[in-house]
C-alpha positions as CSV (number, residue, x, y, z in Angstrom):
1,X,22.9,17.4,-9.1
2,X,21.1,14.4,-9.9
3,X,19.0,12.1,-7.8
4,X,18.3,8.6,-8.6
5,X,15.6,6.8,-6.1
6,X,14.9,3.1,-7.3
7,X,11.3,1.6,-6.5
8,X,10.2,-1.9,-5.4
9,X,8.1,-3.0,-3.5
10,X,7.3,-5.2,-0.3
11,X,5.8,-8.5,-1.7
12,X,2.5,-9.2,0.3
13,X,2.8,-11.3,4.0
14,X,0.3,-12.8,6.1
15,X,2.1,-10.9,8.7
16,X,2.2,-7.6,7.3
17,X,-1.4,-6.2,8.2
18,X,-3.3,-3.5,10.1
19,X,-5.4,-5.2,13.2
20,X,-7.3,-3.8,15.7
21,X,-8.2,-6.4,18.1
22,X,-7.5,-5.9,21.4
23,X,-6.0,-2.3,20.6
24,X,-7.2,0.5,23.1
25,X,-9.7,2.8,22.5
26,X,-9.5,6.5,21.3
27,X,-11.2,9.1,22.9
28,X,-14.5,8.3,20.6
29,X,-14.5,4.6,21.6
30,X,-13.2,3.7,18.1
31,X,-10.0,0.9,18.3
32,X,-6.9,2.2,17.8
33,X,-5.5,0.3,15.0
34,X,-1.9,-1.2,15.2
35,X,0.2,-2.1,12.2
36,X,2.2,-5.1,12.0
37,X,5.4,-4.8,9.1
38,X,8.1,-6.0,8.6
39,X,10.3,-6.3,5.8
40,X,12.2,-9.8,4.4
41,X,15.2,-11.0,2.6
42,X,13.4,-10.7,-0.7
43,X,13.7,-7.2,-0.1
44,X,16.6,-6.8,1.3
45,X,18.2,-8.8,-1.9
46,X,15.9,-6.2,-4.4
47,X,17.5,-3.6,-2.3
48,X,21.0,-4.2,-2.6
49,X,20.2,-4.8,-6.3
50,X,19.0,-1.7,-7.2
51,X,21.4,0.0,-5.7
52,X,23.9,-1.8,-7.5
53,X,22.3,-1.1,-10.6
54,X,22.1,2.7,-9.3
55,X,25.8,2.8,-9.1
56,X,26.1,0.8,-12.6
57,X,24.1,3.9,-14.1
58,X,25.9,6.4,-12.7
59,X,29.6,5.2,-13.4
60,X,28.7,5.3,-17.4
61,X,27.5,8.5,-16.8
62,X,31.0,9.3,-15.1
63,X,28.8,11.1,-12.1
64,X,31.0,11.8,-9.2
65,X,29.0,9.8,-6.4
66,X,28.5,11.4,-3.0
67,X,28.3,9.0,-0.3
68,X,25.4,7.1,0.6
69,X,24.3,4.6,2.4
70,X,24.2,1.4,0.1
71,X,21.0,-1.1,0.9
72,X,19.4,1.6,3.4
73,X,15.5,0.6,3.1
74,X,13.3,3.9,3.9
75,X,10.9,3.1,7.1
76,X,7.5,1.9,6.4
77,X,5.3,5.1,5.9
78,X,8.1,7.3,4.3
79,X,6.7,7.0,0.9
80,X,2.9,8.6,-0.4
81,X,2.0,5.5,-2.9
82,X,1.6,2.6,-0.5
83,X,-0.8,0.0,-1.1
84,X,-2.3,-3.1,-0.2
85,X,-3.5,-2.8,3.6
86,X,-7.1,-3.4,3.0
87,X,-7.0,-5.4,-0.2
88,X,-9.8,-6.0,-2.8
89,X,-10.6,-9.5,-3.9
90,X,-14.0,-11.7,-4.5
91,X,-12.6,-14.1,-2.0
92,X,-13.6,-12.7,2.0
93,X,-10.6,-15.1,3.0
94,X,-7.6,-13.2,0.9
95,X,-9.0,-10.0,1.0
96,X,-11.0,-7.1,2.7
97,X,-13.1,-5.3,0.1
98,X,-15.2,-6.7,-2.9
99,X,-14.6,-5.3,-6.3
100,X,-16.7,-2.1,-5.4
101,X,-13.9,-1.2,-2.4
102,X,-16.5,-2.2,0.3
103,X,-15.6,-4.4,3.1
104,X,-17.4,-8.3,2.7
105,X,-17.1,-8.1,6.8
106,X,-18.5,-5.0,7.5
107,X,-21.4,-3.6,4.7
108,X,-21.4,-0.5,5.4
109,X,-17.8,0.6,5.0
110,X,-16.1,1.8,1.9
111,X,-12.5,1.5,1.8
112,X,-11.6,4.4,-2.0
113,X,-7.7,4.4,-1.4
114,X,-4.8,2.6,-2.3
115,X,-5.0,0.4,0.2
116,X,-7.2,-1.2,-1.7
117,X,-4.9,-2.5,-4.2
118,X,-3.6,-5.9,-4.3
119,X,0.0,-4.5,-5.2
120,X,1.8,-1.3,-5.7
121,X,2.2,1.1,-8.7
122,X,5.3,2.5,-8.9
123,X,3.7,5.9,-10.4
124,X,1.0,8.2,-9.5
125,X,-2.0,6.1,-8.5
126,X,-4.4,8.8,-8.0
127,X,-5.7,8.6,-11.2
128,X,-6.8,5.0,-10.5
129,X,-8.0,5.8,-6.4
130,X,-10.2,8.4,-7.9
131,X,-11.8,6.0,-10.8
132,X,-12.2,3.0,-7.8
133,X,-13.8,6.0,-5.6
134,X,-16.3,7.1,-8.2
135,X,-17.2,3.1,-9.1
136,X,-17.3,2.4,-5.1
137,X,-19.6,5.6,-4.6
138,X,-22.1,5.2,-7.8
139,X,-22.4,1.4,-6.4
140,X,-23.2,2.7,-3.1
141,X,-25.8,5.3,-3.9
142,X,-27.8,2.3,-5.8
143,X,-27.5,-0.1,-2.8
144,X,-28.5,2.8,-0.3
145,X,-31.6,3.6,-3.3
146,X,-32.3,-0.4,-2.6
147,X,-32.1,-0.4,1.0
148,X,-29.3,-2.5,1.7
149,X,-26.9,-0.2,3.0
């Protein structure tokens, strides 16, 4: 048996973000945050594409096919190499975290995940998280040695 599972990915949206104003409050007074996602006809074209190109594959391979359901997009969440909630950028308008993963809003928070990335890998990022993490946590250790964390 062989399984084929194309990749692309959800191009960035204004609309497409983690909040947490005016979210409740969890039992430690912390706001709950609340995503906002939604996917759009971009995808839902690169989609139908890929499975096309699926099905192209595995015709000249003369595989017998077992049914499927064509242009199915998995649920937000379903897949362990998402990026891009909490992006890094020098700009504090377009993004979240400077270039060492901490926020330009809120000094003392680090942000050493994938959501720091301004798009998605379609392999194995965890080579890169853990480089970002070790940057973001050699730059904190000086700027706590400097007093301004």
């Amino acid at each position: 048996m062989l399984a084929l599972h194309p990749f692309g990915e959800t191009l960035p949206k204004a609309e497409n973000r983690i909040t947490v104003k005016g979210s409740p409050l969890d039992q430690y007074g912390v706001p709950i945050a609340r995503i906002a996602y939604a996917i759009g006809e971009n995808e839902r074209r690169m989609s139908k594409d890929m499975y096309n190109t699926t099905l192209e594959i595995l015709h000249a391979a003369k595989a017998e096919i077992v049914p499927f359901e064509p242009g199915r997009l998995e649920p937000n969440g379903s897949a362990i190499h998402e990026h891009g909630t909490c992006r890094m950028g020098d700009d504090p308008k377009r993004s979240a975290l400077n270039g060492f993963c901490q926020m330009h809003e809120v000094k003392n928070v680090f942000v050493v995940d994938g959501s720091a990335f301004t798009t998605a890998s379609e392999k194995n990022p965890t080579l890169t998280i853990l480089a970002l993490a070790w940057r973001a946590t050699d730059y904190l250790a000086d700027e706590i040695k400097r007093g301004n964390v």
